[in-house]
N, C-alpha and C positions, 0 to 999 in steps of 0.2 A: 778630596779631603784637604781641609785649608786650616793652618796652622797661623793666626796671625794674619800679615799680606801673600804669606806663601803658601800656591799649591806644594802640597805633600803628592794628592793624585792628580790628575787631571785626563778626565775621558778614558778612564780605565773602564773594558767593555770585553766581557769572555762568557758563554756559557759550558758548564759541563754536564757531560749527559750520565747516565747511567750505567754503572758499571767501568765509566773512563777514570783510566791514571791521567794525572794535568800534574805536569811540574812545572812549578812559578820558580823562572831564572832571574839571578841580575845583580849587580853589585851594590854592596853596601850603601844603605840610604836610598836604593831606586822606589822603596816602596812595598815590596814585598808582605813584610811584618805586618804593616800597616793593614793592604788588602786582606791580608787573613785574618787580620781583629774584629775588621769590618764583615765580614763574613759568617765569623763564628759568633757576632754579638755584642763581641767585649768593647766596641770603640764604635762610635755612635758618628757617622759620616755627615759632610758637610751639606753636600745635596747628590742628587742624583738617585737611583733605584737600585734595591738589590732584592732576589727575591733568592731562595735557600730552601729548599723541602716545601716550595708554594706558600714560602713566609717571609716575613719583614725580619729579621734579626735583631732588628732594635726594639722591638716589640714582642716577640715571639716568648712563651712560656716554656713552663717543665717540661709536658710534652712533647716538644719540637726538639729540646736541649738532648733528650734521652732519645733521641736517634742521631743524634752528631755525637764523633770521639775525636778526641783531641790529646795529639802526642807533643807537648810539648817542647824548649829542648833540656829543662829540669822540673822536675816534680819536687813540692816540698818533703821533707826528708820523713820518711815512714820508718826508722830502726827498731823500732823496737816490736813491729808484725813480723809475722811469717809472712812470707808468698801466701800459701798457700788461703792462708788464713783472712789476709790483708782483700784479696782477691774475689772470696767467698764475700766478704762483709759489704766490698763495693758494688758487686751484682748484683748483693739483692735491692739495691735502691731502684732497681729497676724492672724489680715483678711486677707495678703497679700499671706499667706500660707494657708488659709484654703480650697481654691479652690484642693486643691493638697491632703486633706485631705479624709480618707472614713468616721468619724464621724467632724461632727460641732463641732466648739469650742462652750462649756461651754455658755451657759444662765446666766448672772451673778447673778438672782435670785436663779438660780436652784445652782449655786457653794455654795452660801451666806447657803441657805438651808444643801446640803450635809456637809458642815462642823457643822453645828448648827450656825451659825450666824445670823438666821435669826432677832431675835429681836435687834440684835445689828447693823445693817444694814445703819442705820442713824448716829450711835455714832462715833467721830472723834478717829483715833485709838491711840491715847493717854488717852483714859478713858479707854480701854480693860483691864483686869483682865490678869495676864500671863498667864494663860489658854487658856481667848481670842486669845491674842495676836499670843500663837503658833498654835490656828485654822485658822487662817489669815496668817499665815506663809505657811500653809497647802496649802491653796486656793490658794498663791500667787503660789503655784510652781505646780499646778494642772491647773490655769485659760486656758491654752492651750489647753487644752485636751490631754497630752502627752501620746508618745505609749510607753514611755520610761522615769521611775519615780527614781530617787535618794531621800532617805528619810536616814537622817543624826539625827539620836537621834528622831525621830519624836514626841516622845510623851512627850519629858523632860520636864515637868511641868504641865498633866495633871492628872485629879482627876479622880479617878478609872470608874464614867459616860461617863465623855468627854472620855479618852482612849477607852472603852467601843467601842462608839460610831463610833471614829476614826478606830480602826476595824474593824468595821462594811464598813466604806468605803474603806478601803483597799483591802475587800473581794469581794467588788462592780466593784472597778477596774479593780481589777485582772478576776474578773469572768465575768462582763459583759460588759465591755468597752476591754477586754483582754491585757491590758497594764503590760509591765512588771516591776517590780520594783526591786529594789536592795535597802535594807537599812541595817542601822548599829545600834545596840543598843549594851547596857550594860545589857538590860533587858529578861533573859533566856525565861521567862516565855512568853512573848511579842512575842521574839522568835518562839516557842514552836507553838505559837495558830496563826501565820500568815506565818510562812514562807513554802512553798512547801519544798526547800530545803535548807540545813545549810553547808555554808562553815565557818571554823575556819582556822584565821592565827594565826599564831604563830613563832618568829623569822624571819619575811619577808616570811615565805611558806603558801602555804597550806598543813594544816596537817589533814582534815577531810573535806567530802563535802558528803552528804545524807543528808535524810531526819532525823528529830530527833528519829524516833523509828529504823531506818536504822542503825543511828551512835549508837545507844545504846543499841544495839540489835549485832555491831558487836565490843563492846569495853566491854562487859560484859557477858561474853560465860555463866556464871551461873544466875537464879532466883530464888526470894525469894517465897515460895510457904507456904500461912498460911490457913490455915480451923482451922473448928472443929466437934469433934464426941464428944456427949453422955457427953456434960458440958465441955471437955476440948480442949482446945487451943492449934495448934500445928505448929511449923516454921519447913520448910524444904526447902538446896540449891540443884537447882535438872539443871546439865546442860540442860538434855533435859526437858523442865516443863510440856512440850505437850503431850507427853509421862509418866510423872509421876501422872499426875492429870487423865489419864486415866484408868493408872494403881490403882490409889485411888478408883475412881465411881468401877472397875471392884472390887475390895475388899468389897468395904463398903457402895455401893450404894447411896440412900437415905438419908443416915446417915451423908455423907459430907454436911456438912452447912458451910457459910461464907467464901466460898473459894475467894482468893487472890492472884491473881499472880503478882508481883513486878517485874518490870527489872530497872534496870542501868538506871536512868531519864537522864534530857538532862546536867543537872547542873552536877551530877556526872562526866557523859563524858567530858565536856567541864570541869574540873577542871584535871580530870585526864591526858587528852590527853596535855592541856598545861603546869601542871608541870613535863610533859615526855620532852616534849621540850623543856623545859627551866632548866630542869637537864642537857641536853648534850645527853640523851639515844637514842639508834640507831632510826630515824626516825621510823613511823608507821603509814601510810599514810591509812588512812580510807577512802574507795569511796563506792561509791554506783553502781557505773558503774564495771561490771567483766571487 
């Protein structure tokens, strides 16, 4: 994507498969936004291929749009619907596609439910708490039944329950309904506990795509290895850990307690690998594919 004389992307290259969580990492302005526009349709690329449900996105019709949901990270203002009501009326835009579908679109008691709305079901969505508001955000870009979920900050404003919660439906998706998703957070940890695999951009590329013990297991050749024997506490950096901790049981048996092996978390990696980028240092493209 070229903006002018500047790449925006440049040799951005990822597939996702079916039924996989992909979270897109990276700091402000690496690109992100951008790839997900390009994706979902909204922003019309400079060259290069993208194909989306076996389609062009810059081309693709109704059809193709009504199996893609899109969470974005505000919806225009609905106050004066119910939920429950609001909910019902956007489903049905999509009876004309379900015939063509392998699962039924969404029950809108059972959406109301998967998000936790249930008791809020009746209330006009201008009483919703912002928590509400971005579970209804949720539903609104799920009431399809999409086999194909864009999730834009999805949890910006919930409380460590709701998030929780939200999770929990993501895991639901992805595992039982096998819908893929692609989303974008600031939040590593969020990261960490939903996505299959992690791509990071960084200056318009990608600069890392695994999984987070993949990517931090190949941006941290050494572990931190701590036990203890006989009252005392002992840290050791040992490249191979797998081999040093065996080598411990074979010395000292029994005697090892509290053992601890530490690698390179995802925070680490993703701090490291984008201030390697954003110093100028020669590329160091991280994959999980040989």
């Amino acid at each position: 994507m070229r903006y002018g004389k500047t790449d925006v992307l440049n040799g951005v290259t990822f597939t996702a498969r079916r039924g996989e969580v992909v979270a897109l990492l990276g700091p402000n302005g690496a690109g992100k936004t951008t790839t997900i526009e390009i994706l979902e349709g909204f922003r019309i690329r400079s060259a290069g291929e993208v194909s989306v449900l076996g389609a062009d996105p810059a081309h693709a019709g109704e059809a193709w749009r009504a199996r893609i949901g899109i969470v974005l990270q505000s919806w225009r203002d609905h106050a004066k619907w119910q939920v429950r009501e609001l909910l019902a009326h956007l489903g049905s835009y999509y009876a004309p596609y379900s015939t063509a579908r392998v699962a039924r679109p969404w029950d809108t008691d059972d959406l109301i439910a998967a998000v936790g709305l249930t008791e809020h079901a009746h209330k006009k969505v201008r009483r919703l708490s912002g928590g509400q508001r971005r579970r209804l955000d949720v539903a609104i870009g799920i009431v399809g039944r999409p086999e194909l979920l864009f999730l834009d900050e999805p949890t910006a404003g919930f409380d460590p329950e709701a998030r929780r919660e939200f999770h929990d439906l993501v895991h639901k998706l992805a595992d039982s309904e096998n819908t893929t998703i692609l989303l974008t957070t600031h939040d590593l940890d969020e990261a960490e506990k939903l996505a299959d695999r992690i791509l990071i951009l960084a200056g318009g590329r990608v600069i890392a795509d695994g999984s987070a013990d993949e990517l931090s297991r190949r941006m941290s050749t050494q572990a931190e290895v701590r036990w203890s024997r006989d009252g005392q506490r002992y840290v050791h950096s040992a490249d191979d850990a797998t081999g040093y901790v065996r080598e411990l049981f074979r010395q000292y048996g029994e005697s090892v307690q509290d053992l601890e092996v530490r690698r390179a978390s995802l925070e680490d990696t993703y701090m490291a690998l984008v201030r390697e980028a954003e110093s100028g240092a020669p590329a160091r493209h991280l994959s999980a594919v040989a």
